[in-house]
NUNU-909555 format. One record per atom (N, C-alpha, C): x, y, z; residue in one letter. Coordinates in steps of 0.05 Angstrom, whole numbers, plus 5000, padded with zeros to 4 digits. Example, Ala and Ser with C-alpha at 12.3 -4.5 7.8 and 13.67 -1.06 7.14 Angstrom:
<rs>
526448865156a524649105156a526449345156a525749555142s527349795143s525850015157s
</rs>
This chain:
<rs>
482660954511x482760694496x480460684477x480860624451x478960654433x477760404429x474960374418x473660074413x474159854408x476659884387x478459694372x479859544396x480959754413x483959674434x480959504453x479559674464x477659544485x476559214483x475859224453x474158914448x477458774441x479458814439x482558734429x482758564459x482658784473x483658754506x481658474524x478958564511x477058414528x477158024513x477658064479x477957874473x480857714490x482057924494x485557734504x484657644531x482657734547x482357724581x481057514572x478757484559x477657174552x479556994550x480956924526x482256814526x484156664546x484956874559x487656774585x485556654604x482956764615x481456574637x479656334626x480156364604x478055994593x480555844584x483855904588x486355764587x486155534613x486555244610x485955184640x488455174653x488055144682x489255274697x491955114699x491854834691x494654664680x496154774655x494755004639x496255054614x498055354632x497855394654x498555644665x500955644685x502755444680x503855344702x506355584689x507955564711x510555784706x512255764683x513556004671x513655954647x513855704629x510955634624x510255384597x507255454599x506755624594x504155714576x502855454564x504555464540x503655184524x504654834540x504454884556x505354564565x502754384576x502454284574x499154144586x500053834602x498753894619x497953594632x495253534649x495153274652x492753204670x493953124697x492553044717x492252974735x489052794742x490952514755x489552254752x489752204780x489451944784x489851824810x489051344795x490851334818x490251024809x489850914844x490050634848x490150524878x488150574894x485250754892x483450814911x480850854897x478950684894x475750734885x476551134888x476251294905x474851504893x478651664911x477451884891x480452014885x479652334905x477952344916x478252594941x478452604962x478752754981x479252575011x475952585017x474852705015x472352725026x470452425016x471052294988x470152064989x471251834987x474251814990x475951684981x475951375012x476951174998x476450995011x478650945037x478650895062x480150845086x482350635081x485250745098x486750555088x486350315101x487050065102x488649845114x486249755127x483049715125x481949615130x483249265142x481949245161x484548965173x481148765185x478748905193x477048715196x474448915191x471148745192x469648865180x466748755199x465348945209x462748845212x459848965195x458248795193x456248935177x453148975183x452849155187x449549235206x447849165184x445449055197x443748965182x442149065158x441549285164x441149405140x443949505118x446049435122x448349415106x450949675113x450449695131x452949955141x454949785144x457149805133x459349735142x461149885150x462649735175x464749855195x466349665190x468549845196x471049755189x473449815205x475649735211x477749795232x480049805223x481050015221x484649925216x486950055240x489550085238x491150105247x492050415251x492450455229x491750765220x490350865200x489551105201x489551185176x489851495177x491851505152x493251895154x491452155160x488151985154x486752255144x484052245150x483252035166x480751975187x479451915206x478351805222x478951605229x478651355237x479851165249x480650865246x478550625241x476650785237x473050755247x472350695208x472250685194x470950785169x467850645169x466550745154x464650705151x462450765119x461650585118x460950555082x458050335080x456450485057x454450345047x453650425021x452850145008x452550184978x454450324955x457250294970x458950324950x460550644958x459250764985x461050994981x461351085018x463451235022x463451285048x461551505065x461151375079x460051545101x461351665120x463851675128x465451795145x466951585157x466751625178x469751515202x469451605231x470051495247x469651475274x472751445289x472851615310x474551555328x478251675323x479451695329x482651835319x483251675298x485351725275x486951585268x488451415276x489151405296x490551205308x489951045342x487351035327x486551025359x484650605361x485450545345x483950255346x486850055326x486549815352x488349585337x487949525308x485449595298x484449405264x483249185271x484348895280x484348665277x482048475287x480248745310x478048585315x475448775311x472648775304x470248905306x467748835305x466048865320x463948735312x461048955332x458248905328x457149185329x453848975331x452249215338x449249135348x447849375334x445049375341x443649545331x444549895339x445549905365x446050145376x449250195374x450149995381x453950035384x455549865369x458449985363x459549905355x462549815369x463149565375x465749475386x468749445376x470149585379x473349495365x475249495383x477049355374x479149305398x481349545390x482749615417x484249945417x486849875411x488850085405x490750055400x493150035427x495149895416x497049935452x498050225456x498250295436x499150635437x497450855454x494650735455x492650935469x492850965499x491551055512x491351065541x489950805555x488650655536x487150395543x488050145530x490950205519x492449925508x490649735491x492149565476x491249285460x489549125473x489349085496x488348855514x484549065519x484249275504x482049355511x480549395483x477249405498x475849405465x474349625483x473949835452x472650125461x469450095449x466950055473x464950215451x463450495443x462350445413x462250635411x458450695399x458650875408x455250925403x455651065371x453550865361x453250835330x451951135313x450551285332x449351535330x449551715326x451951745350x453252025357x456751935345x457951755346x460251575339x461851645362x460651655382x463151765404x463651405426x465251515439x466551225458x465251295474x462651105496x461551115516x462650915530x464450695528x464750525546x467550415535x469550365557x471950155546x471049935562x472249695561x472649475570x475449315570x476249185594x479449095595x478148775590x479248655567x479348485564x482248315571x484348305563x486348255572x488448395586x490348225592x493548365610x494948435593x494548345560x496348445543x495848665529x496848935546x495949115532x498649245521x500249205517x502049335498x503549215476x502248985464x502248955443x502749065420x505349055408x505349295385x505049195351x506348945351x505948825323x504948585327x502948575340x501748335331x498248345346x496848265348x493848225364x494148115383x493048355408x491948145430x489148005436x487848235425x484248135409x484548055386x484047855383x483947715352x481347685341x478547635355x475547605346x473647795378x471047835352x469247985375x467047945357x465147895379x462247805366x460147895391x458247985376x455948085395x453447775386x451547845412x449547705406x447547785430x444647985428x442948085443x444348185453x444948105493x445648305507x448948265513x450248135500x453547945508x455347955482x457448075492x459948085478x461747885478x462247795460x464947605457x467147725452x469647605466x472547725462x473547475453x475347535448x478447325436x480647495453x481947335472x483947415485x486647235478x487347235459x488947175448x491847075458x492847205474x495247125490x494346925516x492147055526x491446975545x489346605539x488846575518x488446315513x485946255520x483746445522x481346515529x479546665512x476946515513x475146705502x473646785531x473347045520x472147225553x468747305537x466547345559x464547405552x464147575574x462747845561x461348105572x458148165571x457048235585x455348385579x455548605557x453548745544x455348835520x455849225545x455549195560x455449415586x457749335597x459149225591x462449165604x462148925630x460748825634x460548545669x460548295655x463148295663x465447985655x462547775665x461847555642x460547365654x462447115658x463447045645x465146795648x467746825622x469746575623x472046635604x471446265590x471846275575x472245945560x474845895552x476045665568x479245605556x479445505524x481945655519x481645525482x484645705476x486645515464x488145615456x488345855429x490345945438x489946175410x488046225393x485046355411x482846405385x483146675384x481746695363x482046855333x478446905327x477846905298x475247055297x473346845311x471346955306x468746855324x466146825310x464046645319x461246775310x460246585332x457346745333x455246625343x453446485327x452346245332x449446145313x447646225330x445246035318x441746185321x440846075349x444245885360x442545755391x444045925405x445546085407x447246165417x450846035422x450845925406x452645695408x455745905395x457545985403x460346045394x461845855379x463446005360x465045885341x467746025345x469845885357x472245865355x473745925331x474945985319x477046055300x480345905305x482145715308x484245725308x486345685288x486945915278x487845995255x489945825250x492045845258x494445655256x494245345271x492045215271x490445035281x489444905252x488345125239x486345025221x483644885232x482244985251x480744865266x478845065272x477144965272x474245185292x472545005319x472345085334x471744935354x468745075370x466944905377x464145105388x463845065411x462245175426x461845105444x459145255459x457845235475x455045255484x455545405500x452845595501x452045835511x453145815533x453645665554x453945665578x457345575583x458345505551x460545485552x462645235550x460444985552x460944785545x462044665522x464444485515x464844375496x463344265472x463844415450x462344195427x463844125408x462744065389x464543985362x466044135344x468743985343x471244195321x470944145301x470844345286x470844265262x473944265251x475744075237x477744065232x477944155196x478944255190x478644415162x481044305140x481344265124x482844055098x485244205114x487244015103x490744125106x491344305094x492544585116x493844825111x491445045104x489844955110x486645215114x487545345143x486245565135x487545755164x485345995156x483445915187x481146025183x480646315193x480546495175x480446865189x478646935188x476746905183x474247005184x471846895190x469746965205x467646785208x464946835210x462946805197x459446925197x457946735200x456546685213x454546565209x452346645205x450946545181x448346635165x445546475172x444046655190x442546575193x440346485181x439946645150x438446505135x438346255120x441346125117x441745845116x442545675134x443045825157x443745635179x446945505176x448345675155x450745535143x452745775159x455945675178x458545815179x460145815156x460146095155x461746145127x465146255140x466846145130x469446155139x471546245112x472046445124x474346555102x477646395117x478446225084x480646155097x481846305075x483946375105x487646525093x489446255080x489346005081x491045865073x490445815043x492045575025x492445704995x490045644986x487045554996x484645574984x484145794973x484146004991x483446284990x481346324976x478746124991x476446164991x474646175011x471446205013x470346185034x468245945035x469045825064x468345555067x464945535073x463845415077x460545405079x460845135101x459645095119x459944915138x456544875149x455644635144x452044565163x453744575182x451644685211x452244605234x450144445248x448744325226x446344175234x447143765243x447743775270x448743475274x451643575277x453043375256x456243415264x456243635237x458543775238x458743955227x459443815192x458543985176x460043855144x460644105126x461044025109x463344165093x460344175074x458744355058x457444415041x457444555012x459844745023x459744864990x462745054991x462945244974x465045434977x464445704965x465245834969x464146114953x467246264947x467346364923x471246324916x472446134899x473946314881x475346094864x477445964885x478345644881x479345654900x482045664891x483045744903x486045734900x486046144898x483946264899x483846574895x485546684876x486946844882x487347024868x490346864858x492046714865x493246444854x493246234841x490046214822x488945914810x489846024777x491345844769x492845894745x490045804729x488145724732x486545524710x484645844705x483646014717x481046164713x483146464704x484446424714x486546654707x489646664710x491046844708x493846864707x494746834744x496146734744x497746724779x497746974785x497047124809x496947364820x494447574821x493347464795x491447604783x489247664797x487847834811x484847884830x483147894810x480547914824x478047764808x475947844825x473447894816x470347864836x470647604850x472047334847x471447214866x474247034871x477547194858x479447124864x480847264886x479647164913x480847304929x483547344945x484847494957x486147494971x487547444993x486547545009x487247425042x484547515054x482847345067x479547375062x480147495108x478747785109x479247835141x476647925145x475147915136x471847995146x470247885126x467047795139x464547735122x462947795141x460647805124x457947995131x455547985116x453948025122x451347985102x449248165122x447648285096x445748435103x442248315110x440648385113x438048185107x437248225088x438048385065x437348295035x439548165026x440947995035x442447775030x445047795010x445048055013x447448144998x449547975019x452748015006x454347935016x456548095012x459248085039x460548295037x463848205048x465848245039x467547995033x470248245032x471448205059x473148445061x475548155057x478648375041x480448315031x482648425044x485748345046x488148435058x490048365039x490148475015x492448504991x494948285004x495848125000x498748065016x501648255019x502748305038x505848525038x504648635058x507048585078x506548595107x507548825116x507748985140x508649155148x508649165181x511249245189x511349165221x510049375239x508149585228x506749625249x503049655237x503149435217x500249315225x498749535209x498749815203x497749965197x497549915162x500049795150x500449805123x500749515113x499049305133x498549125129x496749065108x497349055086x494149025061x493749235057x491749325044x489949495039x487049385036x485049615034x481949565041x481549485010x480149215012x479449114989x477049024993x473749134992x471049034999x469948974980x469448794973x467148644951x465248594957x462348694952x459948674950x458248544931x456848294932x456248114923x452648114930x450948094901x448748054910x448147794921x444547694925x444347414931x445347164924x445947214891x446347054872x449047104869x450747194877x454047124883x454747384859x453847494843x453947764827x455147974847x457248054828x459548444839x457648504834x457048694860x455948974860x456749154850x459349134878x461149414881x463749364891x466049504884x468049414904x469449744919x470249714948x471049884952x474649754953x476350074944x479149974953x481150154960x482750124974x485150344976x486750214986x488150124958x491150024968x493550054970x493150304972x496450464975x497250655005x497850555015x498850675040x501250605046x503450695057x504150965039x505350815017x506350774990x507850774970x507050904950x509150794921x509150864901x509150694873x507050764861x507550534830x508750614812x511250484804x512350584786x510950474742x510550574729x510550584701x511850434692x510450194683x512249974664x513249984645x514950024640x516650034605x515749854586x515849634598x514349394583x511449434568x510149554575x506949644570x506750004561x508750124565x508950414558x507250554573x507450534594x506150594620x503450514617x502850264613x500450144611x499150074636x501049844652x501649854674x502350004695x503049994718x504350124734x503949854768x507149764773x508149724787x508449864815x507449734844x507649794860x510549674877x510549644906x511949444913x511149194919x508249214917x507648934926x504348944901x504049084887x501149064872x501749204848x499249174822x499849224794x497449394792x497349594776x494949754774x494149754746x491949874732x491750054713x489550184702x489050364682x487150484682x488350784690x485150914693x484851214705x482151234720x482451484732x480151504752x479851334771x482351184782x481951004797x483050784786x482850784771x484150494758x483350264772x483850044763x484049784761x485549584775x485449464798x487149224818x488049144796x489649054782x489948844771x490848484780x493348514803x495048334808x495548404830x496248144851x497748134880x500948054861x503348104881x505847944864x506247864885x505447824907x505347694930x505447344934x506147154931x505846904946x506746704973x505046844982x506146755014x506546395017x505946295000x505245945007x508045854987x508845984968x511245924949x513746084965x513646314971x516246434979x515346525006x515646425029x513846495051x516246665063x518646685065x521246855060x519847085052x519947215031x519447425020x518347655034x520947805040x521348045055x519348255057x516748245030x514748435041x512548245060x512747965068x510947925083x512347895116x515648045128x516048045137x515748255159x513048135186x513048445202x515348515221x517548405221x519448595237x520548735221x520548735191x522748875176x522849135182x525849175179x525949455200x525349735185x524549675151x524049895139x520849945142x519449895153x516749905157x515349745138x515749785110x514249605093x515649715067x514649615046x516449555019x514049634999x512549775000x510749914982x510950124962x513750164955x515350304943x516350144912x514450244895x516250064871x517450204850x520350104840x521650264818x522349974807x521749994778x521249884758x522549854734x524149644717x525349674692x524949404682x524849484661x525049264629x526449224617x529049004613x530448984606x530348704584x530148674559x530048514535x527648374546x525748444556x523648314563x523048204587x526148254603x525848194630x525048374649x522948374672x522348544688x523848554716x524848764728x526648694753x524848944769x523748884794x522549014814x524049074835x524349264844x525349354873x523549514884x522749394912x521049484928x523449554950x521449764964x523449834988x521150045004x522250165024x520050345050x520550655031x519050695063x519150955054x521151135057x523051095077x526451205073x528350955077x528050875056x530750585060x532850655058x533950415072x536650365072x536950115049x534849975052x535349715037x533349715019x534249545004x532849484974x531649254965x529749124961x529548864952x528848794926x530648644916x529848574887x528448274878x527348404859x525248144853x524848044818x524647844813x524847804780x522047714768x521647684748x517947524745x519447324721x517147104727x517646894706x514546784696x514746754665x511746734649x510446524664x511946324675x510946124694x509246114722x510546404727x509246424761x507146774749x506446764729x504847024727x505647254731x503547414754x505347604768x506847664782x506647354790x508247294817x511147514816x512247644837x515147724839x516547594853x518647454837x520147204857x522847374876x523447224898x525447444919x527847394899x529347624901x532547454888x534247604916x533747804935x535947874951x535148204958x536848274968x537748574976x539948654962x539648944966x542149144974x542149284988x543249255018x546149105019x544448785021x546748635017x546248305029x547148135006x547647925010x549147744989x548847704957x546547834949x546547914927x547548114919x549148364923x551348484917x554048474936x553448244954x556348184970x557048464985x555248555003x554948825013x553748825035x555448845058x553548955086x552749235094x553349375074x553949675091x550949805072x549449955085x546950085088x546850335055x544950295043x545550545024x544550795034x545250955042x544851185055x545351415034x547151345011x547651695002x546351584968x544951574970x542551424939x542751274924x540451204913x539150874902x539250964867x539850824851x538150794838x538850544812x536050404803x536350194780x536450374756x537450304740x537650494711x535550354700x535250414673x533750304645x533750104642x536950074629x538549864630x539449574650x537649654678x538149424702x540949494717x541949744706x545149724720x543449834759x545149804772x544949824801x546550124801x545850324813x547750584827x547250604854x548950634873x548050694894x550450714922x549750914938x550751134953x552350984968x553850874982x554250675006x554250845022x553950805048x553950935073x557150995082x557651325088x559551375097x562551365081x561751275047x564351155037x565951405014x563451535018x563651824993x564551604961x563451534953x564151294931x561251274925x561551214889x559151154877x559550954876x558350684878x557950444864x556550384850x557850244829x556350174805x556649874799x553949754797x553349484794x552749424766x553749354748x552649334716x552149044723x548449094702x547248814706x549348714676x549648384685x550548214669x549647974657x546748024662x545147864643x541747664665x541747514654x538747484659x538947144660x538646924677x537846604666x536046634655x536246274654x533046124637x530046304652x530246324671x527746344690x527346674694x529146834686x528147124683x530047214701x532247164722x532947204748x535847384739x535447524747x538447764735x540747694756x542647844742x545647784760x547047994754x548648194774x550648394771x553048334774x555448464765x557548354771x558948544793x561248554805x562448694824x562248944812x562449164837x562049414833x564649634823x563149814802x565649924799x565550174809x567750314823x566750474846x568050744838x567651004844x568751204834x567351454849x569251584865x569751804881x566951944869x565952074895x563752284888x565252554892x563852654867x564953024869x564353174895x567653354894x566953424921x564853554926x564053764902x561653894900x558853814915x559053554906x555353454914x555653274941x558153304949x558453164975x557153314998x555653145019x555052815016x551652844992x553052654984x550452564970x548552454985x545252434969x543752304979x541852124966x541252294942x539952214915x542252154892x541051934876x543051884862x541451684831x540251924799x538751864783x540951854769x541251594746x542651534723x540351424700x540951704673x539551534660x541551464624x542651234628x543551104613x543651214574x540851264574x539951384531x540951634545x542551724552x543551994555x546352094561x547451824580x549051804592x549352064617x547152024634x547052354652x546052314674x549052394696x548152354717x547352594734x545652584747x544352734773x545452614797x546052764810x547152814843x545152934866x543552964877x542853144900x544653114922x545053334926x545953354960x544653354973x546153275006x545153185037x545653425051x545453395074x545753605098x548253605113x550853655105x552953695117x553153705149x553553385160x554153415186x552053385200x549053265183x546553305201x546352935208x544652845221x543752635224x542352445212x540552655195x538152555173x540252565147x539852245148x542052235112x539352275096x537852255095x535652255083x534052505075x535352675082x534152965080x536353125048x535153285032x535653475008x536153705012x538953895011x539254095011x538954294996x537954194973x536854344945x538554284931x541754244931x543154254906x543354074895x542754074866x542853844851x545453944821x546453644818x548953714797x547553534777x547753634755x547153494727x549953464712x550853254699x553253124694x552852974667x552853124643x552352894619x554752794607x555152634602x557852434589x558352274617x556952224636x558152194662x561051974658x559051744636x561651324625x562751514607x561751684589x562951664562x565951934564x565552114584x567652254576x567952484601x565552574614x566152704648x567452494667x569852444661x570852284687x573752344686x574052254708x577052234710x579151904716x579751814687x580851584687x581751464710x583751634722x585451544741x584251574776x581951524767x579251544794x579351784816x580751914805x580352164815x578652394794x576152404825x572852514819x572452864807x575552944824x576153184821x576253364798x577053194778x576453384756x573153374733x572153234756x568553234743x567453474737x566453584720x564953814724x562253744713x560153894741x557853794721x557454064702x555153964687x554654154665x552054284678x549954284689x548654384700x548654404728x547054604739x547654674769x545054724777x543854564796x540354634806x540254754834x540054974839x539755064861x536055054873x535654934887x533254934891x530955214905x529655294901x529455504919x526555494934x525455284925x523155144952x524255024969x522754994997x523554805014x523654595020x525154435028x524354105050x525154085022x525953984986x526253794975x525753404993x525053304974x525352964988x524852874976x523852774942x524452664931x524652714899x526952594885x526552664854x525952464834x526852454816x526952334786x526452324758x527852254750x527952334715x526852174696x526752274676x526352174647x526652314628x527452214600x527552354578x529952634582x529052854580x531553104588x529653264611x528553164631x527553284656x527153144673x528553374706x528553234719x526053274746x523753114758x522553214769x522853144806x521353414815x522553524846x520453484863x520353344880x517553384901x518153464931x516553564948x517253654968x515853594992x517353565020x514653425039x514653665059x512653685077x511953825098x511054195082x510754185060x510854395048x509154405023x509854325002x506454374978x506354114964x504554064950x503953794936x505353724908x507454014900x507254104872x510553954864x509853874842x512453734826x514053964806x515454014818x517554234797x518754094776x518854154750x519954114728x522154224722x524554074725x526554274706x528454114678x529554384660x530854184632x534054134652x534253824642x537353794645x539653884626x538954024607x540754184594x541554424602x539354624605x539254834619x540154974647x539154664660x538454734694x536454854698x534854974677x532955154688x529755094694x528155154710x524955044717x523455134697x522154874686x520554944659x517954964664x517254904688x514654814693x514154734732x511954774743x511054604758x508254504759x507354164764x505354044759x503754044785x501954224790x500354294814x498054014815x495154104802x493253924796x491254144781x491053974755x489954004743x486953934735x486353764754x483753654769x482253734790x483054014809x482454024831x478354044827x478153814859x475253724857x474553464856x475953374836x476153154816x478152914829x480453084839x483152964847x483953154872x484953014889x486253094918x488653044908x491853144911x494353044913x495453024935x494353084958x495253094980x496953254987x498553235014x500753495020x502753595008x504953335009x506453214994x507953104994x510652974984x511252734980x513552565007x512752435027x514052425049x515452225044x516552135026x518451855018x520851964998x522951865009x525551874989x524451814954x523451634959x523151474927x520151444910x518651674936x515451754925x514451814897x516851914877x516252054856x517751794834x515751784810x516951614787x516151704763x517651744743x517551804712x518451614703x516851594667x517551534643x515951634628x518051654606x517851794573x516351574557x513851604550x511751504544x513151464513x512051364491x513051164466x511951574446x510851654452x508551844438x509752084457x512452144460x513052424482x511452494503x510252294517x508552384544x510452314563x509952544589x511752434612x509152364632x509952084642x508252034667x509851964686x508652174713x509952194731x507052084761x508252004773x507451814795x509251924816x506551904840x506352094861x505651994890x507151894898x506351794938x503751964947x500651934950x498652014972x498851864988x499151885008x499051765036x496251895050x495652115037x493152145052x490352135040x490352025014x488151885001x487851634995x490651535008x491551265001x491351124965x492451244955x492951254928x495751324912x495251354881x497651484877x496551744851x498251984861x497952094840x499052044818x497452144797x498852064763x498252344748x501352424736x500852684720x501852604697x500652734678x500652594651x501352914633x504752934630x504853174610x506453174593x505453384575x505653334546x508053704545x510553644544x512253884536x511654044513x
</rs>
């Protein structure tokens, strides 16, 4: 090889390794994208924030512990100061959430019913080593699954306080496990101690706090304005003031003298939170528009620390909220906030904003690197109905959002992570962000009992598609317009035989500026309707001219044919002329293919790695969301369940 060819050769090897490693994806050389993340302060697992924080204690020099239900990827223990994590303690699934509280050496949380030591027990744990040196049986109710049998826990010197919740008792321990006595009190909830030793009752659905003396004696209730419902409780020793986070529509934190009879002194919180139309838009979060207020804390440099529970419920407690920590200096000034509010779902890309936004099933994001809370669409005090604050619902939770814009109207459907059912929701300029309920599918808003099992989907346009269970039939819901108040209406379905080809279906993408339908197939004869066999049918003219008048499906032909040749497929979706593929129990990576072609143009790995975690991958039917940006960008949105976030790939064909 002569000089010419050598420095020829060595210039081309440069070249191809300073190409980055997103411009190298399978044949598309030239195709570029990024890789983002929104829903979680920090975007790696190693610093990324714990899901579902549900209560909070805070060591004096400012450690905060924290408890949740689950979490995919730590565990249940988290732990954080000055804005970033320090790790995690204990299994993933090994603590209720709902109660914690801690001393110089240990730390106390109440366990889960799932463990070997049930709900009705609080585990401690040495703060040092983070291991469990001691359980304690506080109650008989230990198998508790959706709801608390420990509701409050408070230390003070050498004595633990419980909240035995069923049992209608507060119980007191040595903080060494030797039951000293129990105090009768209906349904309490959080707790604190003051500077005499004096306990503070919590009765949430009471609206009441009630004290009582070291030895257990009755004192004074404090009765709290109408429809306050008190979850949280500190008392600050440096003002001598109980600070009470109420869940009711204040959704602020109360300040109470306990000097004489108790009084009402100040508030800290806009009130009316993250719902006060006057300081901001309805829905809207804020440094001091809070949420659903489940922990406070203060350090002895008088910082303050003000843990949050997003509203959108979930029936096993784990995907109840997300961790929302606000850190506040002396003077009521953000510090810092920690958050991760995505467990498990998906935000879908607003049309309306040109993916400005992005829609969850129950929250609004935006930004990069993390992005920006923007909005709860949550109102539990206006629609107290409203199916994501329902914990028996049998889809686990509704943190799943797919998203359309129609003449300015927004229509939301939230739904789980393998639904059957769908809930739709409308917004009106009046209620902000609020998302008002309008119904399901199935259920009387499409005059439908039967389960969608063979696929979902809202078009562009607002039309409804979707699989019915068992019926081999597409249904099609064309929206028929919108009221005064933003609230859409479909008319009866027009129904039409599925090709035998893609039978049984499971997935089911229509995108309308194209007229082109996608099909995935199911598992012939298996149990899991919810599972992808790889084949996917692409179908363009599907209204305009692939059909067969006389409703026979038979002479459909699609025009493309996708044979998949990765494993596990589970979830897709399109935009523009591509359709994208994600896969669970197997890689994190989004396959690209043209719907003209059939053929894979691309797959979107991460183009961030370091920077960005994407997690395993996508364990939800409806995890994956595109749109075709105003400027030819495709942004595609991505279910982490184990950073509690969402991925965002941003590419440019």
């Amino acid at each position: 090889m002569n000089k010419n060819n050598k420095r020829l050769r060595a210039l081309l090897l440069s070249a191809i390794f300073a190409t980055p490693i997103a411009a190298l994806s399978p044949a598309a050389q030239a195709q570029q994208y990024t890789t983002d993340w929104l829903a979680n302060t920090y975007g790696t697992l190693a610093a990324h924030v714990g899901n579902g924080a549900r209560s909070m204690w805070v060591a004096p020099e400012g450690v905060i512990y924290t408890a949740s239900f689950w979490d995919e990827n730590e565990g249940g223990m988290a732990i954080y100061q000055n804005g970033k994590s320090l790790g995690s303690i204990g299994l993933h699934n090994e603590f209720q959430g709902g109660a914690i509280t801690g001393n110089l050496t240990s730390v106390f949380a109440a366990m889960q019913a799932g463990t070997a030591y049930g709900s009705g027990t609080v585990g401690r744990y040495n703060r040092a080593s983070g291991q469990r040196d001691l359980t304690i049986n506080v109650s008989t109710w230990k198998a508790v699954s959706r709801a608390d049998a420990i509701t409050g826990l408070a230390t003070q010197n050498s004595l633990l306080y419980a909240s035995d919740f069923y049992g209608n008792r507060v119980r007191v321990f040595t903080t060494d496990g030797a039951w000293q006595r129990d105090i009768a009190i209906a349904s309490p909830g959080a707790l604190a101690l003051d500077s005499s030793g004096n306990v503070w009752v919590a009765q949430k659905s009471a609206g009441a706090i009630t004290g009582f003396s070291p030895a257990g004696a009755p004192l004074q209730t404090i009765q709290m304005p109408a429809g306050s419902q008190p979850s949280a409780l500190y008392f600050d020793t440096s003002t001598g003031l109980l600070m009470v986070g109420d869940e009711g529509p204040d959704m602020n934190i109360k300040l109470y003298s306990l000097a004489g009879t108790p009084t009402l002194t100040g508030t800290f919180g806009v009130q009316g939170g993250y719902l006060n139309t006057t300081s901001g838009t309805k829905g809207q979060v804020g440094a001091q528009r809070f949420t659903r207020i489940t922990g406070i804390g203060k350090d002895t440099s008088g910082n303050l620390y003000v843990l949050n529970n997003p509203w959108g419920g979930a029936w096993d407690l784990g995907r109840n909220g997300g961790t929302d920590i606000h850190a506040y200096d002396p003077n009521g000034n953000l510090l810092w906030k920690l958050q991760a509010l995505n467990f498990e779902g998906v935000a879908a890309p607003d049309p309306a904003t040109d993916a400005t936004l992005f829609y969850s099933g129950t929250d609004i994001f935006t930004g990069t690197a993390g992005g920006t809370f923007v909005a709860n669409t949550v109102d539990p005090f206006t629609y107290p109905s409203d199916p994501r604050l329902n914990m028996n619902d049998t889809q686990r939770d509704e943190h799943f959002g797919q998203l359309v814009s129609v003449g300015g109207n927004r229509i939301l459907v939230a739904s789980g992570q393998n639904p059957a059912v769908f809930y739709f929701f409308h917004f009106n300029p009046a209620s902000g962000y609020i998302a008002i309920p309008d119904g399901a599918l199935p259920g009387a808003l499409f005059n439908t009992s039967t389960a969608v099992t063979g696929g979902f989907c809202i078009d562009s346009k607002g039309d409804v598609w979707a699989g019915l269970d068992r019926t081999n039939h597409i249904y099609h819901y064309p929206l028929t317009g919108f009221d005064g108040n933003g609230k859409p209406s479909w008319g009866p379905p027009i129904t039409v035989s599925t090709p035998q080809s893609a039978r049984p279906i499971t997935r089911i993408v229509y995108l309308p500026e194209s007229d082109t339908m996608i099909l995935a197939q199911g598992l012939a004869g298996s149990w899991d309707w919810t599972a992808m066999n790889g084949h996917i049918e692409v179908y363009h003219g599907w209204l305009s001219g692939n059909r067969d008048n006389s409703g026979n499906s038979g002479n459909r032909t699609p025009n493309a044919v996708i044979n998949l040749t990765s494993a596990n497929p589970k979830s897709i979706t399109a935009a523009g002329n591509y359709l994208f593929v994600g896969y669970v129990h197997t890689v994190p990576n989004i396959d690209v293919f043209d719907l003209t072609t059939g053929q894979q143009v691309t797959t979107l790995i991460n183009a961030s790695p370091g920077t960005v975690d994407v997690g395993n991958d996508v364990d939800s039917m409806y995890g994956l969301r595109a749109y075709l940006t105003s400027n030819g960008q495709y942004v595609i949105t991505k279910d982490n369940y184990n950073g509690s976030s969402v991925v965002v790939q941003r590419w440019t064909p």
